[in-house]
Every structure is written in C-alpha cells, then in structure tokens.
C-alpha positions as CSV (number, residue, x, y, z in Angstrom):
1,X,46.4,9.3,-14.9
2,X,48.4,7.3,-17.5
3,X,49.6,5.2,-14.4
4,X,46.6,4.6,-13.2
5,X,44.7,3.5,-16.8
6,X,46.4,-0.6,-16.2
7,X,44.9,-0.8,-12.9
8,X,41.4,1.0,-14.1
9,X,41.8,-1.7,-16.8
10,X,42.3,-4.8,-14.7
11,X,39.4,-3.7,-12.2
12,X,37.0,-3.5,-15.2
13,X,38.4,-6.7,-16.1
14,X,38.1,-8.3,-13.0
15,X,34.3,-6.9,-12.8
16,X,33.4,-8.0,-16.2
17,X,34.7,-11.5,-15.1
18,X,33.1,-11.8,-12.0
19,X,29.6,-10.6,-13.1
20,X,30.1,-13.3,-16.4
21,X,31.1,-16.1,-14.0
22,X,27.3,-15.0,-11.4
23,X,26.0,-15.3,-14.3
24,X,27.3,-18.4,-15.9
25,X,26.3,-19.6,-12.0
26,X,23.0,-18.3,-11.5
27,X,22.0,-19.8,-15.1
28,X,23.0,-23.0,-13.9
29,X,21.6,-22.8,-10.4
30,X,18.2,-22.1,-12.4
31,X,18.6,-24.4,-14.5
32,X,18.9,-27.3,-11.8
33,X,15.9,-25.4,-10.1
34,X,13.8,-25.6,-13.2
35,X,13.8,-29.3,-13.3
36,X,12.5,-29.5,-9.9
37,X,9.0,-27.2,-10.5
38,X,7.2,-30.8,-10.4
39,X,8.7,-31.3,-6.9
40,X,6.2,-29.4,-4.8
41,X,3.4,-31.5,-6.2
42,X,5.0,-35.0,-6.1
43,X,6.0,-34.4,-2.3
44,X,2.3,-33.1,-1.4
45,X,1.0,-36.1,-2.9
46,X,3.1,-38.5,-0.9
47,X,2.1,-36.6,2.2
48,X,-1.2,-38.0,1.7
49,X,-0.7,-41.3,-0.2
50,X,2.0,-42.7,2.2
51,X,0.6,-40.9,5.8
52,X,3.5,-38.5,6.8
53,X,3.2,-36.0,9.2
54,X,5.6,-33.7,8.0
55,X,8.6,-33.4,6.0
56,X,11.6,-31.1,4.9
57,X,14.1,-31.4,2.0
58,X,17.6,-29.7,1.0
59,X,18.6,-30.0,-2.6
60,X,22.5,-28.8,-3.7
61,X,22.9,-29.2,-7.6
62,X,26.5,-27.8,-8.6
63,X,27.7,-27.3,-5.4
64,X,25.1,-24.3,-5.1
65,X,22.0,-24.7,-2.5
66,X,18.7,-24.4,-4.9
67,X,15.9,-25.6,-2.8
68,X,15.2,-26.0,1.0
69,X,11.6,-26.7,2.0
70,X,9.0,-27.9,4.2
71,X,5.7,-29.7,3.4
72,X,3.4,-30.9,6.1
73,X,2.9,-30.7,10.2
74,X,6.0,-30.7,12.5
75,X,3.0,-30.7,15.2
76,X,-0.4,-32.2,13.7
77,X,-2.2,-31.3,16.9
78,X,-1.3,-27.5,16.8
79,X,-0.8,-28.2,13.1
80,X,2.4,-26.1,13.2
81,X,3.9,-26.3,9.7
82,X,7.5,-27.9,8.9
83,X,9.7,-25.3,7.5
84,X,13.2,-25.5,6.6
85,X,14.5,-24.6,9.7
86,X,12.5,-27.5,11.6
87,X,14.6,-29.7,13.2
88,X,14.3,-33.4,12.9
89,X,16.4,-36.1,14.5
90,X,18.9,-37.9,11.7
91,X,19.8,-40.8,13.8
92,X,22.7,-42.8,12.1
93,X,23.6,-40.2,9.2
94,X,24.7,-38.8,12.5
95,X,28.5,-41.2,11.7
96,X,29.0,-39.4,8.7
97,X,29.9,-36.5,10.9
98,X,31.8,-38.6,13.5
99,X,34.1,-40.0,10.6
100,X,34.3,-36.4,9.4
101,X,35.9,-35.6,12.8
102,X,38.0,-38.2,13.3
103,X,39.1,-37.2,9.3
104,X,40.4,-33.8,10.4
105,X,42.2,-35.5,13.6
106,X,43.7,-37.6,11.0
107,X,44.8,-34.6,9.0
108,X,46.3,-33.5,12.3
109,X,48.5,-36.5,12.7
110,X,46.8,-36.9,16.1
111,X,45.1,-39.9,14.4
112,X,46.0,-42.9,11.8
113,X,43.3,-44.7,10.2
114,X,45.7,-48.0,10.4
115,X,47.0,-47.8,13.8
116,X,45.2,-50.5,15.9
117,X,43.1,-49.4,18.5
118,X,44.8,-50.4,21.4
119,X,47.1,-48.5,20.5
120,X,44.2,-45.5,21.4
121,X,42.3,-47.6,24.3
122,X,44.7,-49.4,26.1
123,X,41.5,-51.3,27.9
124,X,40.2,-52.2,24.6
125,X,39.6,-56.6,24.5
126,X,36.8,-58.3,22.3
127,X,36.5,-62.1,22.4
128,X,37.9,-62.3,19.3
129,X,41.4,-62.5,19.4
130,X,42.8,-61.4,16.3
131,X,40.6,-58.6,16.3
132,X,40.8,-57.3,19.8
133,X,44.9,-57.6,18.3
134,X,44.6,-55.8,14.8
135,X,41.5,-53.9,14.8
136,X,42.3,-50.0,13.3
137,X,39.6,-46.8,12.8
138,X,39.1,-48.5,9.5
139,X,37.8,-51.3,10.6
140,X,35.7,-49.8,13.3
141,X,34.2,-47.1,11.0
142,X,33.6,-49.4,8.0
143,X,32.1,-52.7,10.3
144,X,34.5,-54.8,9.7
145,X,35.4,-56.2,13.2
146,X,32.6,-59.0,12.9
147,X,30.8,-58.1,16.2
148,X,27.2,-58.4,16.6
149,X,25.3,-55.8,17.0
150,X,23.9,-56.1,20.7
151,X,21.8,-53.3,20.3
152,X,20.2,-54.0,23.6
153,X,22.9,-53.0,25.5
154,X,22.2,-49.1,24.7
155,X,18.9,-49.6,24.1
156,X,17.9,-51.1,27.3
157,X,20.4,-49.1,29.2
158,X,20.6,-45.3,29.2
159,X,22.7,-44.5,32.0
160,X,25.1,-46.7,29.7
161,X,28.4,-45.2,30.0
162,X,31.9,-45.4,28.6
163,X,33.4,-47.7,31.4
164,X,30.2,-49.8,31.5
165,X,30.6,-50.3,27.2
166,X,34.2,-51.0,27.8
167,X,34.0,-53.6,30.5
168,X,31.5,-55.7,28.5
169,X,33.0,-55.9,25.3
170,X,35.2,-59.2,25.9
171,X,32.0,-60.9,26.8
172,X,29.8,-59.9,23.5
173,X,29.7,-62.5,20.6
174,X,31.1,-62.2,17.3
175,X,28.8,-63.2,14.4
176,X,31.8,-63.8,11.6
177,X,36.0,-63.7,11.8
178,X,37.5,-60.4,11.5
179,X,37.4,-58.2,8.3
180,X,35.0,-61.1,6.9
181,X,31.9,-59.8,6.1
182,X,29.8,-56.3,6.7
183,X,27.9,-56.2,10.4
184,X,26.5,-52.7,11.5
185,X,27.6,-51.8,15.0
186,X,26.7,-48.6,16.6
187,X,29.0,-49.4,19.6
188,X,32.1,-49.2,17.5
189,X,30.9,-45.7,16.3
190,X,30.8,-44.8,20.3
191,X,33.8,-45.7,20.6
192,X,35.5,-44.3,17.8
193,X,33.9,-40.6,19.2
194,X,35.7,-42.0,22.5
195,X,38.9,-41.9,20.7
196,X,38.7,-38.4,19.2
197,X,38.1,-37.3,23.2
198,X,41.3,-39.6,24.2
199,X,43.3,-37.8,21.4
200,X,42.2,-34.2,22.3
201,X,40.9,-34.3,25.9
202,X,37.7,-32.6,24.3
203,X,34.1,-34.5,24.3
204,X,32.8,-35.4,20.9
205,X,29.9,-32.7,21.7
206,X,32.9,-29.8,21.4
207,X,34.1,-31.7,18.8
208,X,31.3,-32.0,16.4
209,X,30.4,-28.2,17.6
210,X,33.7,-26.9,17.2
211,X,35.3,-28.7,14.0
212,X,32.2,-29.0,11.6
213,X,29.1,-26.7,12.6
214,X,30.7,-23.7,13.7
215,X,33.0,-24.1,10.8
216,X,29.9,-23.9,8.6
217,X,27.8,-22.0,10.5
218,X,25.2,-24.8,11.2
219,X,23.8,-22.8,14.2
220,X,20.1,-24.9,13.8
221,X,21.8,-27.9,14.8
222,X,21.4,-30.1,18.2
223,X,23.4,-33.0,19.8
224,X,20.9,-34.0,22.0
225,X,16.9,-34.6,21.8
226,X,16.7,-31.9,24.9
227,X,18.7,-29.4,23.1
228,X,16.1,-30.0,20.1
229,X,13.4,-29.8,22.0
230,X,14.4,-26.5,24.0
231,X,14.4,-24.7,20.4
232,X,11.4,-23.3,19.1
233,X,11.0,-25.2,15.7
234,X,11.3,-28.9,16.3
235,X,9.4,-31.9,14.4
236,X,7.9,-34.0,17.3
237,X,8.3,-38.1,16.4
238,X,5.1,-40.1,14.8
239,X,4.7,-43.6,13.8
240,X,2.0,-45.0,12.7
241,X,-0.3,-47.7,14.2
242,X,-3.5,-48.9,12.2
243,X,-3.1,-46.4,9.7
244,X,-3.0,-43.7,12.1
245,X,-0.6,-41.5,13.1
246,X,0.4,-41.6,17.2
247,X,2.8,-39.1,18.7
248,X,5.3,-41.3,20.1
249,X,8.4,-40.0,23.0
250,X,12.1,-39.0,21.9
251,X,14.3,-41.6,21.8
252,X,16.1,-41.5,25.4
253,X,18.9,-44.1,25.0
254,X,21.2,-42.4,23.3
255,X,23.3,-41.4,26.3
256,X,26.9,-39.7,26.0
257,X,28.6,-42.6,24.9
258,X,26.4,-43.6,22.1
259,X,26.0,-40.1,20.2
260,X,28.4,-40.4,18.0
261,X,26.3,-43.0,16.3
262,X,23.2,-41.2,16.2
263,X,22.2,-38.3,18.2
264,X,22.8,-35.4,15.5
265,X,19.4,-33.0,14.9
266,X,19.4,-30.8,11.8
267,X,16.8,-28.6,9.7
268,X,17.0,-29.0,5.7
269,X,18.9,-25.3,5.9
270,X,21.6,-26.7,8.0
271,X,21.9,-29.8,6.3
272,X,22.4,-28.0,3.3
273,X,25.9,-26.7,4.2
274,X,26.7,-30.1,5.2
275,X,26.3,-31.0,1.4
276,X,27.9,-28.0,0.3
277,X,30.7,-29.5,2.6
278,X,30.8,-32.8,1.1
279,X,30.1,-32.2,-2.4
280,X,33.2,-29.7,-2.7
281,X,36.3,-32.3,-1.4
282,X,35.7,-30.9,1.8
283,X,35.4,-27.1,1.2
284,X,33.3,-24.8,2.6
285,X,33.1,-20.6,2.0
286,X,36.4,-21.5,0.3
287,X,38.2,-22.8,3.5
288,X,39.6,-26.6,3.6
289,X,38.1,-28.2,6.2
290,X,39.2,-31.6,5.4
291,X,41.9,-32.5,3.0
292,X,40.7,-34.2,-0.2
293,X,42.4,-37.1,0.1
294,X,40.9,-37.5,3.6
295,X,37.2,-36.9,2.0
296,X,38.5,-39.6,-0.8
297,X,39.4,-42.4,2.3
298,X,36.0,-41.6,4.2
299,X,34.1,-42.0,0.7
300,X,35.6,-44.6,-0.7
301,X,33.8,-48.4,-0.7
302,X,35.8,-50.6,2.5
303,X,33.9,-53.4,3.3
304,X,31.3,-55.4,0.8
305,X,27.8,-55.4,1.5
306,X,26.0,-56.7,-1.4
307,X,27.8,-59.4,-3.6
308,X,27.7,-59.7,-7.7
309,X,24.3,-57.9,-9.1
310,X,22.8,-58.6,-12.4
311,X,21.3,-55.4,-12.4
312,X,23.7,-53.2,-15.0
313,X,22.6,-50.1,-13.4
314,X,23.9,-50.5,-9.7
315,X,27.0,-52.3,-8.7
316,X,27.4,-54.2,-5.3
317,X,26.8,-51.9,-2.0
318,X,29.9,-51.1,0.1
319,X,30.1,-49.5,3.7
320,X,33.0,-46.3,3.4
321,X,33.9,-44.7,6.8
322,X,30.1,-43.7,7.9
323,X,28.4,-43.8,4.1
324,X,26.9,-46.7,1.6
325,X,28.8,-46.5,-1.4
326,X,27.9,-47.8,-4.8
327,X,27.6,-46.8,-8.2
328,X,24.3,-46.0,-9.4
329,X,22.9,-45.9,-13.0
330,X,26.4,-44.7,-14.4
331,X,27.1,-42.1,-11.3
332,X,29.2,-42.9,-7.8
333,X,26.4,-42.6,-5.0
334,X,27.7,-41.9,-1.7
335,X,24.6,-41.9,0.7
336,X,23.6,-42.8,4.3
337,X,19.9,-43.1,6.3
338,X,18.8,-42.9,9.8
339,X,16.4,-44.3,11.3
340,X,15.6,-43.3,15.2
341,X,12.2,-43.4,17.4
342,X,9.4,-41.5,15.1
343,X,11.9,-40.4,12.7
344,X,13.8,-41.2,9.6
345,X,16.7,-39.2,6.9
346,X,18.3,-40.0,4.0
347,X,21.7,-38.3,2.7
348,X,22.3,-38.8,-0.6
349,X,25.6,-37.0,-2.3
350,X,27.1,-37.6,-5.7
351,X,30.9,-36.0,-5.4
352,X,31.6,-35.8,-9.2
353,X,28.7,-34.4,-9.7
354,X,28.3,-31.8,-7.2
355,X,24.7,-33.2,-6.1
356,X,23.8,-33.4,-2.8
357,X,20.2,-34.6,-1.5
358,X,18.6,-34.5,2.3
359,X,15.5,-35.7,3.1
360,X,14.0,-35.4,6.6
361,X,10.2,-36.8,8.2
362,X,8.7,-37.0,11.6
363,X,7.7,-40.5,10.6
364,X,9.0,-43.5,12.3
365,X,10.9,-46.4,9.7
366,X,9.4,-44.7,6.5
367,X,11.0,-45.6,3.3
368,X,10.0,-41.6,1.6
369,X,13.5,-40.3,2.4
370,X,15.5,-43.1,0.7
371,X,12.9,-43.1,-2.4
372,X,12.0,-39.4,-2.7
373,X,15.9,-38.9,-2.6
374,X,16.2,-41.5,-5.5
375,X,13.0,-39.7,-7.2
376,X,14.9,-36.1,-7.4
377,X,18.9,-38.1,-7.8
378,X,17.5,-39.1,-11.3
379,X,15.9,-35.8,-11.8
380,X,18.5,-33.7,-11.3
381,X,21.4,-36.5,-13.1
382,X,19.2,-36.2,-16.6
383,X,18.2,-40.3,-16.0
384,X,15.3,-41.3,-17.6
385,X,13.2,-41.6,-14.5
386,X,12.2,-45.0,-12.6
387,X,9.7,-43.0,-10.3
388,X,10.6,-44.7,-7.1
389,X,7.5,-43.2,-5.6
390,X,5.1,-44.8,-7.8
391,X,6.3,-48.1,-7.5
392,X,6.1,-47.8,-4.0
393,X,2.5,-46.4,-4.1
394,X,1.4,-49.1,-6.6
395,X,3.0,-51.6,-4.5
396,X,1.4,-50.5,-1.1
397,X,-1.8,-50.6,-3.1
398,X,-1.2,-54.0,-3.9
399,X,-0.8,-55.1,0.0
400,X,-3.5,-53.6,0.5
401,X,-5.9,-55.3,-1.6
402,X,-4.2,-58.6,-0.9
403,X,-4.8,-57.9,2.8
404,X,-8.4,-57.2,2.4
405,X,-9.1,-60.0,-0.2
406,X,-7.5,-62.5,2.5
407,X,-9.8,-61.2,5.5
C-alpha cells in the first residue's frame, strides 16, 4: 500500500490538473462565445438588408471551435435551411490548401520552395525569358512571375487540360518584368498542383484528400461541384439580377487542371478544423501536420500589393504563398476570399492570436463574407468596433437614393 500512495498521489495530481486546465479552457471558450450573443441578430439582419440567400459561419477563438452556424436558404425554392454542414463552394481560398500541400512535400524534401521550376517541368517556357529561367514555387504561389491573368483560357475551355495549359504558355503576355509587381494568376496555382503530382505520382485530388482532410477528419468536404452536388446538404449558387435573387448553374470550368486554384467545397463544420489547423502552427488533435517554420514561409507577406498607407491601423497588403497578409489595427491578419459562379468565402485567421474566421454564402460576388468577417475580427480582438456592416448598409442606401434621384 505504502508503494502504491506516490502513484495514487500523482494520479490525483494529474486529475486535479487536468480538470483546472477544462476549466481554465472552457471559461475562455465562453468567454469568446459571450461576446458573440449579438451575432445571431446582426447576421439575420443582413440576410434581409443585403439580399442573401443563405449563409454559414465557423468561428475558432483560442484555438477552440465556439460557433458553427447557418442562417438562411441553401434552396429558397424548397426553402431548405443552411446548416453547418451545408456545403458551399470556396473558390480561390481553395490555394490556401494547395500551398499547404506543397508545404508538407516541402517538409518531405521532395520539394524546395527556391528550386526553379524547370527544374520540376522540364516543358515549362513563358515568353519572358528570365522568368521561364528563374521562376521557383515562391514565385508561382505568391504572383510574382508577372503573367497576365488570361482567365479565358480556363474559362472558355473546360476540357482544358495539362498538355493544352503547357503548350500555350510561351505564347501568353506578360503584364510587368519578373518579381516586379503583384498579378493574380490561377494558372500558376494549376500548375503548382501539377508539380506536387510530378513529385509523388499522386493527383492533387489524393493529395488534398489524403494529406489535409483525412488528416483532420474533414469528411463534408468535395473537390468537385458533382461530388457537392451528389451529397445531400449542398447550397445551390444565386446571384442577383434586379434586386432579385436567380438560381444560377455551377461553375463547370474548373476542369482537373485548374482545381488547385479553386474547386475546394466545405461546410462551416469542416472549415472549422481547417482553422484549428492554421491557427495552431500547423497542429491538429496534437499531431504536426506541417512544420512551423513551413506554416511561417506560407504565412509570411512575399510579394507587395498595396504601397505606403496613411491609414495607422492597416499596413500595406502582401500576397504570402496562397493568403493576403497585412497587419490590421495592431494584429497580423492572414486571410483569403473566393469568389466562384453564385458563390463567395472569406478566411480570415489571426496566428498569434489563435482566431480564426469563415464565412460562407450562396451569393454570387457579395462583399458579406469579407465585412461580416471584419465585423466579428474586431469583436472577438477587443477593438473598439468600426461596424463594417453598417457602413456598407448606409452606403448601399446611399446608391440607392442617388440612383433614384437621377432617374
């Protein structure tokens, strides 16, 4: 008995420490929670006020989920509500994942962010000489290489296909030299998933599935819109045309070779783990997926977007490795949108703080996500608030009078 008193000891110990530490956590989690009761009532309100079918959200304060929800219609016909399980296309926060991947390749030592990309694609030639010569991952995942965006080429083509993307890129236009200046290009995010296959001999669809949402059990999750749409809760796509919402199709362009840019669909649930994920230097259910210093690279500003600011509360926007970078009132803001036919996200993480935001809608080009996630950033940072929404409603209101005044 006397031998055994030490190890009695150490297990209370252990027990008393534990359940002080859940509670230490759980007061904080409600904490956070708290200052969101208001939440419910502000989102219902833009429903109306700004003409959204539906919408979901996924709020991670201290590294701990504390709200998933959906407001609104995933169907307004059959006026099937959004949950948070719905899935919603996320369009381009879609190359946050693809960087991700290419991270933990990277950790592998199958990849190098600063080996050039010939070195990957032995086919690879742009018109620009020095870039088709010196152009790494870096550059690719940060749009650097100067090309323009040809967007037509995947957008008019959907049978577009590796070989095809490959064979016309000596004959598409540079806008600006070579690590100049910041031009978004969706084709060098297909590519860069085309290099994580060449490296593995896997398709970025295993990839994605294997490395990142098995890994956090993101099991509500879709690569494609028919994978979506073959699930029984999906958001269908709206936009809106004189004031009234019209379903609208899928986007269908997004073939194979362009998915990596933007084919990801997620629920608020799912996208909460993703947070979880990035919020915690790349842990998740105390496994490390990615190394921090990896996270750090794929976080970090690259390539300016925005030049000097007289504004004292946000300093110049930067492109990382598939994010928008900047600080914002005091905190580092590592966020990206999407935008893709009748829908729209916005991914919002602050690292040191252990915040992460999604916001999802069934609403073509709406500019909710990007302010509601501002809207609960400064909630849940202790900023005296802005109230993004507000200003947007006051200034719609203002259009609209102008508009009437002048017919």
């Amino acid at each position: 008995m006397k031998k055994l008193l030490p190890y009695l000891f150490l297990t209370l110990t252990n027990l008393v420490h534990c359940n002080l530490s859940w509670a230490a956590e759980s007061s904080i989690n409600l904490e956070a929670a708290s200052k969101l009761s208001d939440l419910d009532k502000k989102i219902e309100k833009a429903i109306i006020d700004f003409n959204l079918p539906g919408l979901a959200i996924a709020v991670v304060a201290d590294g701990q989920v504390i709200k998933t929800q959906g407001y609104g219609f995933r169907d307004l016909e059959k006026k099937f509500p959004v949950t948070e399980n719905t899935q919603f296309s996320i369009g381009s926060s879609t190359k946050s994942f693809t960087s991700f991947l290419l991270g933990t390749l990277v950790d592998e030592g199958k990849l190098s962010w600063d080996t050039q990309v010939k070195h990957y694609l032995p086919d690879w030639v742009l018109q620009d000489e020095v870039a088709s010569e010196y152009t790494n991952l870096t550059d690719m995942l940060s749009h650097r290489t100067g090309l323009a965006r040809h967007e037509v080429i995947w957008l008019a083509n959907p049978d577009l296909n590796i070989k095809t993307l490959m064979e016309k890129l000596p004959h598409l236009e540079s806008n600006q030299e070579f690590r100049q200046s910041f031009i978004y290009n969706n084709h060098m995010y297909a590519l860069a998933g085309h290099i994580a296959e060449k490296v593995t001999g896997r398709d970025w669809e295993s990839l994605i599935q294997e490395r990142i949402l098995d890994k956090l059990n993101m099991d509500n999750t879709s690569l494609d819109y028919q994978a979506m749409t073959s699930s029984n809760n999906f958001a269908l796509p709206y936009l809106e045309k004189n004031q009234v919402l019209v379903q609208t199709e899928f986007n269908k362009t997004l073939t194979d070779v362009m998915r990596p840019a933007g084919s990801i669909n997620s629920s608020a649930k799912d996208m909460s783990k993703w947070l979880q994920l990035m919020v915690a230097g790349g842990i998740y259910d105390q496994k490390q997926l990615l190394q921090a210093q990896t996270l750090a690279k794929i976080q970090s500003p690259h390539t300016p977007i925005t030049g000097f600011t007289n504004d004292a509360e946000k300093s110049p926007m930067h492109y990382g490795l598939g994010w928008f970078t900047r600080t914002y009132r005091g905190h580092y803001q590592v966020q990206h949108g999407g935008n893709i036919d009748g829908f729209t996200s916005a991914v919002f993480t602050y690292p040191n703080e252990n915040i992460g935001i999604v916001v999802l809608t069934n609403k073509n080009a709406s500019r909710i996500p990007h302010v509601l996630a501002l809207d609960i950033s400064e909630i849940l940072l202790d900023l005296k608030p802005q109230n993004h929404l507000k200003q947007l409603t006051a200034h719609q209101q203002r259009m609209a009078q102008q508009q009437q005044s002048e017919s």
